[in-house]
Backbone as JSON Lines, residues from 0, in Angstrom:
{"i":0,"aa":"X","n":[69.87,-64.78,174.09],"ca":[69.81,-65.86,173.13],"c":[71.24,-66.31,172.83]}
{"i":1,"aa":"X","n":[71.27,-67.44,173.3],"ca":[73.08,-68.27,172.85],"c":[72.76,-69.05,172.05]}
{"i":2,"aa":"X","n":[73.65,-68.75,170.75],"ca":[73.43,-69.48,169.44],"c":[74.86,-70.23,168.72]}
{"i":3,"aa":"X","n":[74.68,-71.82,169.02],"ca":[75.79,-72.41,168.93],"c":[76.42,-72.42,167.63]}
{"i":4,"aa":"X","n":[77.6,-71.84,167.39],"ca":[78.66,-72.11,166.16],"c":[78.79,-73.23,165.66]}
{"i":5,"aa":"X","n":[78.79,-73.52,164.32],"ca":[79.17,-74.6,163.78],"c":[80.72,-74.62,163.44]}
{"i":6,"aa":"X","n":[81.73,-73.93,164.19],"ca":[82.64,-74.16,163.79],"c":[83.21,-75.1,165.57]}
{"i":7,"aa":"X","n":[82.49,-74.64,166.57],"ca":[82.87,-74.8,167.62],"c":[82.49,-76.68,167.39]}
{"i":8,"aa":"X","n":[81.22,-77.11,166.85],"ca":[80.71,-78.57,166.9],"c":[82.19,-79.0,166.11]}
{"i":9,"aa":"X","n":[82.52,-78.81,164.97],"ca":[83.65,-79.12,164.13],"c":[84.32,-79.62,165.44]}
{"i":10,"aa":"X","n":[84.93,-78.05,165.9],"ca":[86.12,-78.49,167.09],"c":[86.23,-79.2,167.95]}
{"i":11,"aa":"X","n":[84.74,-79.78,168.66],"ca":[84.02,-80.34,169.25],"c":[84.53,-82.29,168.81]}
{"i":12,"aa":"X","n":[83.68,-82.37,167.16],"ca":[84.12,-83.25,166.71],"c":[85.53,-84.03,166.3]}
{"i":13,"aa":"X","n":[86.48,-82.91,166.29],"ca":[87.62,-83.19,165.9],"c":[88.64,-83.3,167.01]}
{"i":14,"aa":"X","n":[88.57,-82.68,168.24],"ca":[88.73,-83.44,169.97],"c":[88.14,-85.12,170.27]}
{"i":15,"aa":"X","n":[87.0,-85.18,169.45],"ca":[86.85,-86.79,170.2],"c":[87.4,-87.4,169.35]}
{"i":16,"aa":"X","n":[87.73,-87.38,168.08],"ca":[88.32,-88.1,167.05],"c":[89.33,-88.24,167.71]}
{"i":17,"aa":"X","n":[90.23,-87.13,168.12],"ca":[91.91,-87.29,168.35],"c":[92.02,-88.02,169.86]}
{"i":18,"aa":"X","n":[91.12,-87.77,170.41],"ca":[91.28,-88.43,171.88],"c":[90.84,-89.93,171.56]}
{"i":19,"aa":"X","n":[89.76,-90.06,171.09],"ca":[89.52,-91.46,170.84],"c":[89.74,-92.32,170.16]}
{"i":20,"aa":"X","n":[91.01,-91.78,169.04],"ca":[92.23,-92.65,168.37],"c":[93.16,-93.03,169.12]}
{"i":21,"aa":"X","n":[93.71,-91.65,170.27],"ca":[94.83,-91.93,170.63],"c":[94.54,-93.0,172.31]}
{"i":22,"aa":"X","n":[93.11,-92.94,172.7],"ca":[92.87,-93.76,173.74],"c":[93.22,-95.47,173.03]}
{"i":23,"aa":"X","n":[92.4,-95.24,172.06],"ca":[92.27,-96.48,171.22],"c":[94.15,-97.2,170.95]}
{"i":24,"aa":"X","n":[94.3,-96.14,170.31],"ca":[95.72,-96.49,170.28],"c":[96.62,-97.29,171.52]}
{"i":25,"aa":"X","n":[96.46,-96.61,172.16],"ca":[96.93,-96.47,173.49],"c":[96.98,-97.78,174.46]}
{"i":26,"aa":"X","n":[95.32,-98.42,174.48],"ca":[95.03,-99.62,174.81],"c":[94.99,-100.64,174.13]}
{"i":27,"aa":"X","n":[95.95,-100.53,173.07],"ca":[95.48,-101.91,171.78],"c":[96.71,-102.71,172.8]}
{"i":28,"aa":"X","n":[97.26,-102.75,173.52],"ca":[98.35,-103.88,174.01],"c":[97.34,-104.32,175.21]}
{"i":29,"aa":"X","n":[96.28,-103.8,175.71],"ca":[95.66,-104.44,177.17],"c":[94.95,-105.24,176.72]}
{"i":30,"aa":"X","n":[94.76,-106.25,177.38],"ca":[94.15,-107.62,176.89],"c":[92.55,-107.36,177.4]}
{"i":31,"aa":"X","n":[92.35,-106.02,178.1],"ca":[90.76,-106.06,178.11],"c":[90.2,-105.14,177.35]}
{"i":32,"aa":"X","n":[90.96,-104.22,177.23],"ca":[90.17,-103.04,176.04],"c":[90.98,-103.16,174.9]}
{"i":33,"aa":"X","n":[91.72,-104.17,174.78],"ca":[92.02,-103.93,172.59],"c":[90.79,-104.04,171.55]}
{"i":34,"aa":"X","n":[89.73,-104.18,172.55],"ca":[88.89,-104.29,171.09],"c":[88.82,-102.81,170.74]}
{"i":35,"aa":"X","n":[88.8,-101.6,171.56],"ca":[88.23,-100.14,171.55],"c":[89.42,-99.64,170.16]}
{"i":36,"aa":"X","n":[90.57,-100.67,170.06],"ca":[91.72,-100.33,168.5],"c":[90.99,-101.26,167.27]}
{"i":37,"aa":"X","n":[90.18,-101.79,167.41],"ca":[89.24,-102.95,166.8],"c":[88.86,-101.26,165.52]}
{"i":38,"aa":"X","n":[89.44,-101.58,164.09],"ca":[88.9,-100.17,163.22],"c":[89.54,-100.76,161.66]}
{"i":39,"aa":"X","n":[89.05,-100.06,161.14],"ca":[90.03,-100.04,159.73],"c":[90.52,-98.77,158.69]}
{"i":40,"aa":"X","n":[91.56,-99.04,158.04],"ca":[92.04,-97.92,157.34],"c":[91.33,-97.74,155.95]}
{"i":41,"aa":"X","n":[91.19,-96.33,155.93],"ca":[90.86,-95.73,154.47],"c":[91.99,-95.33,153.8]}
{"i":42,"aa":"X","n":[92.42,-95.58,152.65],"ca":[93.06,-94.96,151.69],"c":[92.94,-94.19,150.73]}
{"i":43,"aa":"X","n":[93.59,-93.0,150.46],"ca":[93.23,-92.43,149.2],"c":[94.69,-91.69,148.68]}
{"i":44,"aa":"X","n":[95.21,-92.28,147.2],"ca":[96.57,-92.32,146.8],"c":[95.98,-91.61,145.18]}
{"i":45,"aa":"X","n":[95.22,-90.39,145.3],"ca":[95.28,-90.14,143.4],"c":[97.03,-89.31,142.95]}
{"i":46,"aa":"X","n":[97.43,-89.77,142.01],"ca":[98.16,-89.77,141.38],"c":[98.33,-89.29,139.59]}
{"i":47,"aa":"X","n":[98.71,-88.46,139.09],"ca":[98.42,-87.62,137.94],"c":[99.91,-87.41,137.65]}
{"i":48,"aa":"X","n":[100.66,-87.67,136.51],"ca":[101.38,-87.72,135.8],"c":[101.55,-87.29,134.66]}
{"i":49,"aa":"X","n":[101.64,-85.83,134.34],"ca":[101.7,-85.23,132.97],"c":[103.68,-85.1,132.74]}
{"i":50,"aa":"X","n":[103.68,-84.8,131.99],"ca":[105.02,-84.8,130.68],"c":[105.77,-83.18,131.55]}
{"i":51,"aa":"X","n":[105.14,-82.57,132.15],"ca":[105.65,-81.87,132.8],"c":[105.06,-81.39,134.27]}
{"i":52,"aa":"X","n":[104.04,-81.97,134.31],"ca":[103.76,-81.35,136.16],"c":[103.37,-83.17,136.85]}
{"i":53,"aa":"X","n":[103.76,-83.56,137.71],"ca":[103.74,-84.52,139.01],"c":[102.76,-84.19,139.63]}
{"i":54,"aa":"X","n":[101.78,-85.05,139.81],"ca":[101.31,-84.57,141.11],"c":[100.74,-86.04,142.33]}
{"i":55,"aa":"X","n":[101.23,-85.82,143.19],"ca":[100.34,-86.95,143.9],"c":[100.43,-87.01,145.19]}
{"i":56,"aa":"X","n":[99.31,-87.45,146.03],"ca":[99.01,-86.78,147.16],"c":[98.7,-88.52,147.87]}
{"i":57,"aa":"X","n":[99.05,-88.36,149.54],"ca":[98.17,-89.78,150.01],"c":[97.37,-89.1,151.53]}
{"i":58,"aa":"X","n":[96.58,-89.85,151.19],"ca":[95.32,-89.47,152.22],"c":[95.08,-90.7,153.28]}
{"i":59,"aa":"X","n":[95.28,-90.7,154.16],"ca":[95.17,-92.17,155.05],"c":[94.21,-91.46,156.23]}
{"i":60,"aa":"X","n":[93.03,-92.41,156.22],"ca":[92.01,-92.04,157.65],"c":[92.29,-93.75,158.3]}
{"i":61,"aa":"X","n":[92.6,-93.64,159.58],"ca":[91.97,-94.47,160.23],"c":[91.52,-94.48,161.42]}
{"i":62,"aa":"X","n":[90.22,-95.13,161.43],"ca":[89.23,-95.01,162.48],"c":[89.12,-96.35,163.28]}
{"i":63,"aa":"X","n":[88.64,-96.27,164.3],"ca":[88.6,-97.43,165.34],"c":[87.67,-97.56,166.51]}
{"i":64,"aa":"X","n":[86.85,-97.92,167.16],"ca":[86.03,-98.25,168.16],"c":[86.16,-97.13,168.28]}
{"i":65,"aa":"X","n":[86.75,-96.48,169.22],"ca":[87.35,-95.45,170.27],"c":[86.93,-94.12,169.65]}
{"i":66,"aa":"X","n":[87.39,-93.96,168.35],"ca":[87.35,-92.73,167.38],"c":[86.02,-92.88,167.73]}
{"i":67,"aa":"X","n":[84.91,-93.6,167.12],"ca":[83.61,-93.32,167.2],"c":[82.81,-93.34,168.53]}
{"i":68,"aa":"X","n":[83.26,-93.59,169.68],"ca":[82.94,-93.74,171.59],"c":[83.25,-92.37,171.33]}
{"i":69,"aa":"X","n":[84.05,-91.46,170.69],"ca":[84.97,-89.84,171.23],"c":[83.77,-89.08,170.27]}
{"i":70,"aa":"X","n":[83.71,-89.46,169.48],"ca":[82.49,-89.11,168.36],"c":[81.23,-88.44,168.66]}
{"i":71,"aa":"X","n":[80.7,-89.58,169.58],"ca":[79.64,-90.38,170.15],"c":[79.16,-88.58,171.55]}
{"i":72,"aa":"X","n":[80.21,-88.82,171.99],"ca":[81.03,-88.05,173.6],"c":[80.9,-86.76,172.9]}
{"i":73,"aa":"X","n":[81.45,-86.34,171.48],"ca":[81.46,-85.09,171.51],"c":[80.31,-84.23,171.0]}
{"i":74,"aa":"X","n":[79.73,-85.18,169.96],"ca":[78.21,-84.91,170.1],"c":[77.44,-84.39,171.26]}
{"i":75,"aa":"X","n":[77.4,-85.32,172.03],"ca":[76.26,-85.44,173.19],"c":[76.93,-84.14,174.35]}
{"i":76,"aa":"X","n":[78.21,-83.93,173.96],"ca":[78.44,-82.86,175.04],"c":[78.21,-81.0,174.37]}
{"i":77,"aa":"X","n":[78.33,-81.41,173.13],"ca":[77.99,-80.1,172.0],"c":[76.34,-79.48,172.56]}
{"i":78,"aa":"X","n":[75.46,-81.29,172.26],"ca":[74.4,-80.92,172.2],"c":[74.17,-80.04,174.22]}
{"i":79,"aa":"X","n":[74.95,-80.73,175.31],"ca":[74.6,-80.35,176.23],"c":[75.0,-78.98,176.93]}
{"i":80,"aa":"X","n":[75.86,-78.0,175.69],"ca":[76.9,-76.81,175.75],"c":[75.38,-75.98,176.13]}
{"i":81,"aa":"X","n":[75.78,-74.97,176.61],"ca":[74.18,-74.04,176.69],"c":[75.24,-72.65,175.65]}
């Protein structure tokens, strides 16, 4: 009995993300695949200011065609792992 990890799908998921940003990335200057950089940015800037402790953090996701094609890829190859 082979019983798939959920840490391995994570790893799984987080390979097509990085490949399919940086493909995306990669082809945003070719005039036939720039749409696959076709995405938009998330922001997240909380900020907390007390009289003696600072705190503030920035969080930037951005996703694009490609990210979700790598997504897509790492799914379907998780599901095909035996």
């Amino acid at each position: 009995m082979n019983k798939k990890s959920g840490w391995i799908f994570v790893l799984f998921l987080f390979i097509g993300i990085v490949i399919g940003g940086f493909l995306g990335t990669y082809f945003a200057e070719s005039p036939i695949l720039s749409w696959l950089n076709y995405g938009q940015v998330f922001t997240l800037s909380p900020e907390f200011n007390f009289s003696i402790i600072e705190f503030d953090m920035n969080l930037k996701i951005s996703i694009n065609l490609a990210s979700i094609i790598g997504i897509l890829l790492a799914i379907f190859a998780y599901r095909k792992m035996k």
